[in-house]
C-alpha positions as a printed Julia matrix, in Angstrom:
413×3 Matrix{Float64}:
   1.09   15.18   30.67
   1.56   16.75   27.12
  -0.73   18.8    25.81
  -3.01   19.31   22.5
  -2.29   21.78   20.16
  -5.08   23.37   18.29
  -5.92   21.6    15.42
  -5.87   23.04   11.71
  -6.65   21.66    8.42
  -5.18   18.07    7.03
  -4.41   17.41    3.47
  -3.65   14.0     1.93
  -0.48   14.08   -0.58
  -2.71   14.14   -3.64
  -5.22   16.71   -1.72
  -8.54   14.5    -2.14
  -8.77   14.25    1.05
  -8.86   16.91    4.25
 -10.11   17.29    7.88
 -10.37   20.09   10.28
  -9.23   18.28   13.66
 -10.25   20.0    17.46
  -6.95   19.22   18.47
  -3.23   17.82   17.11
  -0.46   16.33   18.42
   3.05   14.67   17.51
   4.35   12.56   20.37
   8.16   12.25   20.09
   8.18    8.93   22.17
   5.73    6.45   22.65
   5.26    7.24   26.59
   4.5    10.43   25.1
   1.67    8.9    22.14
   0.3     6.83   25.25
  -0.63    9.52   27.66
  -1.7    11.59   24.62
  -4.28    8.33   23.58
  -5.18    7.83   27.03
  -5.35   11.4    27.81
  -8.14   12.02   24.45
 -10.32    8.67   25.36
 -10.84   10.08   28.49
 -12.29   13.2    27.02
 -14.19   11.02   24.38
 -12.73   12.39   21.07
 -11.79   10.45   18.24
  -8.52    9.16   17.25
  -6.61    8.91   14.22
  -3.2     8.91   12.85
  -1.47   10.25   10.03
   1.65    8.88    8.35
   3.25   10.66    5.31
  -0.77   11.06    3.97
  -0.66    8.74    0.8
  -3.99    7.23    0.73
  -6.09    8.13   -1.45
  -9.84    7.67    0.6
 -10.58    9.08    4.12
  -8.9     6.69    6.79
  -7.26    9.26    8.28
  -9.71   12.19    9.01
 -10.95   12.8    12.27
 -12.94   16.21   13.67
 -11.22   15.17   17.17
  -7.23   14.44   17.65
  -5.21   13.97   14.33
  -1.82   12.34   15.76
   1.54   12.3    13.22
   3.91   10.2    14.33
   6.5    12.41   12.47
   8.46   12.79   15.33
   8.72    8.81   16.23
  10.99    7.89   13.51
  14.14    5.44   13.21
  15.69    2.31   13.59
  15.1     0.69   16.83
  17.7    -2.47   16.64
  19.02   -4.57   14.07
  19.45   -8.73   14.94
  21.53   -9.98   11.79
  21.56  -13.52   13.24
  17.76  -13.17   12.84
  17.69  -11.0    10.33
  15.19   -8.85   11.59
  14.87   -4.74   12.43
  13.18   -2.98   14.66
  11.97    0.66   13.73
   9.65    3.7    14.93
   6.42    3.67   13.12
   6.91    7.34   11.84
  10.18    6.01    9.89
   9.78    5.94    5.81
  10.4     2.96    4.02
  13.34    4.44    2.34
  15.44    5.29    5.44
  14.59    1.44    6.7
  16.13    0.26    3.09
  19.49    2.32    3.95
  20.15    1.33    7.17
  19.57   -2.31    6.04
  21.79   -1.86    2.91
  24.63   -1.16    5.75
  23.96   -3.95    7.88
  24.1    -6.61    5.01
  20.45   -7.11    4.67
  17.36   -6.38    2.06
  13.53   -6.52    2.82
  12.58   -8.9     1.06
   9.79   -6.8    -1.38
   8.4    -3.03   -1.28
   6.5    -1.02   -3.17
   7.18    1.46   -5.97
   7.03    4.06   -3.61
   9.29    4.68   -0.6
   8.29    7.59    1.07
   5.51    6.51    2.57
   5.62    6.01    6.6
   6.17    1.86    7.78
   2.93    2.21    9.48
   0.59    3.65    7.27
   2.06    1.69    4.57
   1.42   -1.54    5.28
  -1.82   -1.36    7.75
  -3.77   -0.35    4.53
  -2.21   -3.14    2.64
   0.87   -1.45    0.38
   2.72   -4.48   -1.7
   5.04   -4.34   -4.64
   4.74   -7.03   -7.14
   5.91  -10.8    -7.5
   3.86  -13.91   -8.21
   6.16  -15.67   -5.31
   5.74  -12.65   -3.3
   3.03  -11.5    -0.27
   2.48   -7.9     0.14
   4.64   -5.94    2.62
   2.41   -6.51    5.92
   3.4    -9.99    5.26
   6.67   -9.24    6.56
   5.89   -7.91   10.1
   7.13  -10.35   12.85
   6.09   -7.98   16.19
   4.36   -4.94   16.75
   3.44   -2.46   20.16
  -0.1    -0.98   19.75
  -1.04    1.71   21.69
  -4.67    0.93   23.08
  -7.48    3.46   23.86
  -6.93    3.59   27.86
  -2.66    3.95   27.04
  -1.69    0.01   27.33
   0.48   -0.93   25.38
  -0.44   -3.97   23.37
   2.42   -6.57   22.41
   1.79   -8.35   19.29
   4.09  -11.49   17.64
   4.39  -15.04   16.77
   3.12  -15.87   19.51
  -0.37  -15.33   18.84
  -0.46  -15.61   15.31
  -4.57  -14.65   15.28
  -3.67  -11.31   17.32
  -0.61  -11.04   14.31
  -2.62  -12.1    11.37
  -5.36   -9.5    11.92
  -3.18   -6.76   13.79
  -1.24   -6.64   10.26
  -3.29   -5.1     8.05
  -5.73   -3.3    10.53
  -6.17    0.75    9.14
  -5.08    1.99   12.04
  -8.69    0.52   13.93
  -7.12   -1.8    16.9
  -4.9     1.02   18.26
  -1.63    2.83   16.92
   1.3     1.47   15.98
   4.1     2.92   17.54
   6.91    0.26   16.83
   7.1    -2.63   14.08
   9.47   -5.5    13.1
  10.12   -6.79   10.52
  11.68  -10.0     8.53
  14.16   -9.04    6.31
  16.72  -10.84    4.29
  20.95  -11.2     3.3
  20.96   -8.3     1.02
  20.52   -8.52   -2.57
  21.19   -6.43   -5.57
  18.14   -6.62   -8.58
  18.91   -6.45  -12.15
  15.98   -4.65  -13.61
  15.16   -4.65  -17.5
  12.58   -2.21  -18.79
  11.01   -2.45  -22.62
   7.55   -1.83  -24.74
   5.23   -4.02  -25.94
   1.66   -4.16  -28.0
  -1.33   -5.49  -25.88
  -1.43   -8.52  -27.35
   2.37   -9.5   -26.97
   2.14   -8.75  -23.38
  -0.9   -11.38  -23.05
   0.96  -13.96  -24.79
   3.91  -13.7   -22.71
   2.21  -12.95  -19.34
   2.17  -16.55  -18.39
   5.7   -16.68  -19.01
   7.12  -13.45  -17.42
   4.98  -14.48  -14.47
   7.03  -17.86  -13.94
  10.51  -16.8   -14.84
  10.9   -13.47  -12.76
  11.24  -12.54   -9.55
   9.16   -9.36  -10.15
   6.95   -8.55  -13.38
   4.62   -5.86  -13.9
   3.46   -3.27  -16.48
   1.7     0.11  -17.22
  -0.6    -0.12  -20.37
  -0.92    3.14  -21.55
  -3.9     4.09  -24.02
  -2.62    6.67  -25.41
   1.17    8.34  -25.7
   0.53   11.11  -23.23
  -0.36    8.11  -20.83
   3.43    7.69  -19.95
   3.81   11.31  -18.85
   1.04   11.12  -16.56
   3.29    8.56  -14.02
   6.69   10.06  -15.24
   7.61    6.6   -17.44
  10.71    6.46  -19.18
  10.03    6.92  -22.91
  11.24    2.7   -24.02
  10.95    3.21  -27.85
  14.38    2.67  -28.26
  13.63   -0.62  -26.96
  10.3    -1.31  -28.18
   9.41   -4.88  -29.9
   6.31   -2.56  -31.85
   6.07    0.27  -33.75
   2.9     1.73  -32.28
   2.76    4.47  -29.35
  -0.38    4.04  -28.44
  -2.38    0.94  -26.37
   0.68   -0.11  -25.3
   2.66   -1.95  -22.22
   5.73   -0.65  -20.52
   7.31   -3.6   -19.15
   9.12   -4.2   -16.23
  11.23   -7.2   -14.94
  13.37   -7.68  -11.97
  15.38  -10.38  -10.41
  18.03  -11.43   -7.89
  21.48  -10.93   -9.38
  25.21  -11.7    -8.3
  26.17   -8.81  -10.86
  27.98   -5.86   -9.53
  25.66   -2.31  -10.0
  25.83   -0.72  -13.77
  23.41    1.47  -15.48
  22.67    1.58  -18.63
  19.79    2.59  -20.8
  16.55    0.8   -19.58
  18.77   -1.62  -17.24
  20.32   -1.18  -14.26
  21.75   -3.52  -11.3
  21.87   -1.73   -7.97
  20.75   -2.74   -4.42
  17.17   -3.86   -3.94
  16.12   -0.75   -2.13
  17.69    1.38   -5.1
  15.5    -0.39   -7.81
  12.1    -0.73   -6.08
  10.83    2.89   -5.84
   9.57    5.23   -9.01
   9.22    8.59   -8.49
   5.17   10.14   -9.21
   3.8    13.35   -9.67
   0.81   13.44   -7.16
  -1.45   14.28   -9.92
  -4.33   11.38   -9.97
  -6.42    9.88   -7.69
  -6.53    6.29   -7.56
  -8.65    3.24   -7.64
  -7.07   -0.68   -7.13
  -8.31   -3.68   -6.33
  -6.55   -7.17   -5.85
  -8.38   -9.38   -8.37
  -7.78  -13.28   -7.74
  -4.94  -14.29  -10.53
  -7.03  -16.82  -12.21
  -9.15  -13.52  -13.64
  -6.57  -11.22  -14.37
  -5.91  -11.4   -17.96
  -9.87  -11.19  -18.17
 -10.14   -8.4   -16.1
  -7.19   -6.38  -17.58
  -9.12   -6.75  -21.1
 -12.33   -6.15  -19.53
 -11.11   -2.43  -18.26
  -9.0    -1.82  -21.04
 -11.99   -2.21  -23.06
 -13.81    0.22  -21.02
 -11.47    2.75  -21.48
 -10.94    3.07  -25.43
 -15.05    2.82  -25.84
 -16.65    4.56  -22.72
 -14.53    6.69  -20.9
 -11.49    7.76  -23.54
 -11.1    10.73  -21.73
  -9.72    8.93  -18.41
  -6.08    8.46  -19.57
  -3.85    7.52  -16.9
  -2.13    3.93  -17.23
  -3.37    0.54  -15.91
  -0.95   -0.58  -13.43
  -0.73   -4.27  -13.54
   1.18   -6.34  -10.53
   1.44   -9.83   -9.16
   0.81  -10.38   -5.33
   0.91  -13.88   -3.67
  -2.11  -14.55   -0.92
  -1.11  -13.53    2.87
  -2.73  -15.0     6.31
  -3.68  -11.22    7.01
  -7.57  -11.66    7.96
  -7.89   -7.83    6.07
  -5.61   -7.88    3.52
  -7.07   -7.81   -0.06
  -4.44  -11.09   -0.67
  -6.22  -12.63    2.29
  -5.46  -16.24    1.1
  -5.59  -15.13   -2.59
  -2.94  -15.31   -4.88
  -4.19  -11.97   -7.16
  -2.64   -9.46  -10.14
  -3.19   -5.93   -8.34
  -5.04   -3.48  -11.06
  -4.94   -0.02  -10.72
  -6.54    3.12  -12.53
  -6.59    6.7   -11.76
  -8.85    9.55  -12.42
  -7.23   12.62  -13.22
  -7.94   16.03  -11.23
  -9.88   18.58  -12.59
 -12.24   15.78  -14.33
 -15.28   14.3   -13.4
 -13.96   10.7   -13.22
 -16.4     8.89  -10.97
 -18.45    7.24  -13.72
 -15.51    5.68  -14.94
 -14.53    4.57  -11.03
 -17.83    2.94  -10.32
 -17.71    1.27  -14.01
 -14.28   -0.05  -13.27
 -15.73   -1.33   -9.56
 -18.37   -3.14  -11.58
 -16.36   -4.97  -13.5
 -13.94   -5.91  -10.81
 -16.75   -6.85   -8.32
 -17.65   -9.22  -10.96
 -14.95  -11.88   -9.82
 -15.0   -10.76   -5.87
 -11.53   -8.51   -6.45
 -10.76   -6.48   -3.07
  -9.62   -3.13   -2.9
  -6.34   -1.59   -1.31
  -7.61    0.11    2.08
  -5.55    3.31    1.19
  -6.52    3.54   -2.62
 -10.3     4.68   -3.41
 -13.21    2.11   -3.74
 -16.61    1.74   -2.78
 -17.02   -1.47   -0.51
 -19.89   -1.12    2.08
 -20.37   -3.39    5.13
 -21.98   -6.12    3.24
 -19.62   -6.07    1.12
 -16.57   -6.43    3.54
 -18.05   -9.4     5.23
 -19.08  -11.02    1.82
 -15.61  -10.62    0.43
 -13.23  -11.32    3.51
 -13.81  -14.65    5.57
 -12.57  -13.33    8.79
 -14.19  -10.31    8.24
 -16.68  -10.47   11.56
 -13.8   -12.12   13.55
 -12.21   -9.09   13.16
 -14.69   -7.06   13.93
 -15.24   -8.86   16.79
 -12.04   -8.39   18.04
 -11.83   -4.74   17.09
 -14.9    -4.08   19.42
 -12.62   -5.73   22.16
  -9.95   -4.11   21.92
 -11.76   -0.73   21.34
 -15.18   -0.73   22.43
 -16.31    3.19   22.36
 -14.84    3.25   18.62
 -12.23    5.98   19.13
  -9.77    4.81   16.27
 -12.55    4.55   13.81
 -14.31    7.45   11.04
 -17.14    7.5     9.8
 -15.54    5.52    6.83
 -14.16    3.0     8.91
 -16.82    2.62   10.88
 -19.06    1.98    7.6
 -16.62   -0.89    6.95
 -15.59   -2.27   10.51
 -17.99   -0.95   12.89
């Protein structure tokens, strides 16, 4: 039976969040993550896993055994009749968008960033952005969960209740150690970047919404806003003269084109466009507001920021995310815009975090699991329908609570 090594401290990517662990372990094989569960249930210590450590609140910190599934990493199979792959929990999204690129085939969305681990990814609820489009969880087919005694827990299309809650879980019905997922014939995206005043960007949003594949935007308060997330400088392509409250745009879209680049437009395979490259230097809040609100909301926290808190600087990011059977996803049957904010290190930003919760509790928005927020108990089960169904089941499946924290335990206990 493996052993435990001595545990040390943890740091999330952004370093808002740390642990001291008893104990630490990274299985190379699930055999080897099951007798390590089963091994740390029987000595009644908590559970949790780390993936590449890219949320932002405390899902992952644990005073027993801190797992990393580092060493469980690749593809597993590819079925191109099916169009479907198989891969190791511990594998980032990038390496999955390569090894579909040579097989002919394309997930069919991500998010902006790809170095995240599959696993912690998408059981906190990571999407990129498309009216049309669910968020990434959305496109998990089968799972094996690891459960507190070592069973290993099958989940697919089968039972679609066991999938639909199993898919955006944080890590509290048992560890993933192996996911598939639907993918697609490979694509290549044309993607068109250019600047626009507030205003403009309202009176087209309707329109970009409909007509692309992918739409999204930054509004940036002030010009040092764009340096804060590393955004190209678009004045060259800007339909205003001012720097400041401003939208960087972004569209993308299916295209037979062969790959160019040129200046604020490229063609290249899907998994080439998706990802941006970010400084971990902010902390950040976003919830999934339902779409009929979002225009609403948008003004509601850009209003916020140039009166109350013009000190908090770092872009709005704005997305589109189609609604998703997932009984915990924030799209749970909600078509929503996505609106994110950041407070910057080194500032006392959580004034400006609870106003910007205020306003977005107003229309019942739900956060990302991995980005910060400040949902209670009540709160889960008054925004998510299934919310004591799943909590029923997670009692099942786990009924000492050794994959939750204190913070899950505050939301799913």
């Amino acid at each position: 039976m493996p052993d435990f090594e001595k545990g040390g401290l943890w740091r999330n990517w952004v370093g808002n969040q740390s642990c001291v662990p008893l104990y630490k372990a990274a299985p190379g094989s699930e055999a080897e993550l099951a007798e390590l569960i089963a091994k740390a249930h029987a000595q009644a210590l908590n559970i949790r896993c780390a993936g590449s450590g890219h949320s932002f609140t405390p899902v992952v910190a644990t005073g027993g055994l801190l797992l990393t599934l580092a060493n469980m990493t690749g593809i597993r199979a590819i079925d191109p009749d099916c169009q479907r792959v198989t891969v190791s929990a511990g594998t980032r999204i990038g390496t999955i968008g390569k090894a579909l690129k040579a097989a002919g085939l394309s997930l069919i969305n991500q998010g902006d960033i790809d170095t995240q681990a599959v696993a912690g990814a998408l059981c906190t609820g990571t999407h990129g952005t498309g009216a049309r489009l669910s968020n990434m969880a959305s496109q998990i087919v089968a799972m094996r969960l690891v459960q507190p005694d070592g069973s290993i827990l099958t989940v697919d299309e089968q039972n679609t209740d066991m999938l639909h809650a199993a898919r955006v879980a944080v890590g509290t019905l048992g560890v993933i150690s192996e996911i598939t997922l639907q993918a697609m014939p490979a694509y290549n995206l044309h993607e068109h970047l250019w600047r626009d005043d507030f205003e403009t960007c309202m009176d087209r949003y309707d329109e970009l919404a409909a007509n692309h594949r992918h739409f999204g935007f930054f509004w940036c308060p002030v010009p040092e806003s764009r340096h804060l997330y590393c955004l190209p400088d678009t004045a060259p392509v800007s339909s205003t003269n001012k720097i400041a409250d401003v939208c960087e745009m972004k569209v993308m879209d299916i295209t037979d084109a062969e790959p160019m680049e040129r200046d604020f437009e490229r063609i290249a395979y899907s998994s080439e466009i998706y990802p941006i490259e970010y400084v971990p230097n902010f902390h950040e809040l976003e919830y999934a507001v339902p779409v009929q609100h979002g225009k609403d909301a948008l003004r509601a926290v850009r209003e916020l920021m140039l009166t109350e808190h013009t000190n908090c600087i770092y872009p709005i990011e704005f997305r589109f995310t189609a609604g998703d059977p997932a009984w915990m996803s924030p799209f749970h049957h909600q078509d929503s815009v996505t609106l994110s904010v950041s407070g910057g290190p080194g500032i006392d930003y959580w004034d400006y975090l609870r106003d910007v919760d205020t306003l977005l509790r107003r229309c019942n928005s739900r956060p990302h699991w991995g980005k910060m927020h400040f949902l209670d108990a009540a709160d889960v089960t008054a925004l998510y329908p299934k919310a004591e169904q799943f909590r029923a089941l997670r009692r099942e499946r786990d009924p000492t609570g050794v994959f939750l924290n204190d913070h899950l335990r505050a939301l799913f206990g």
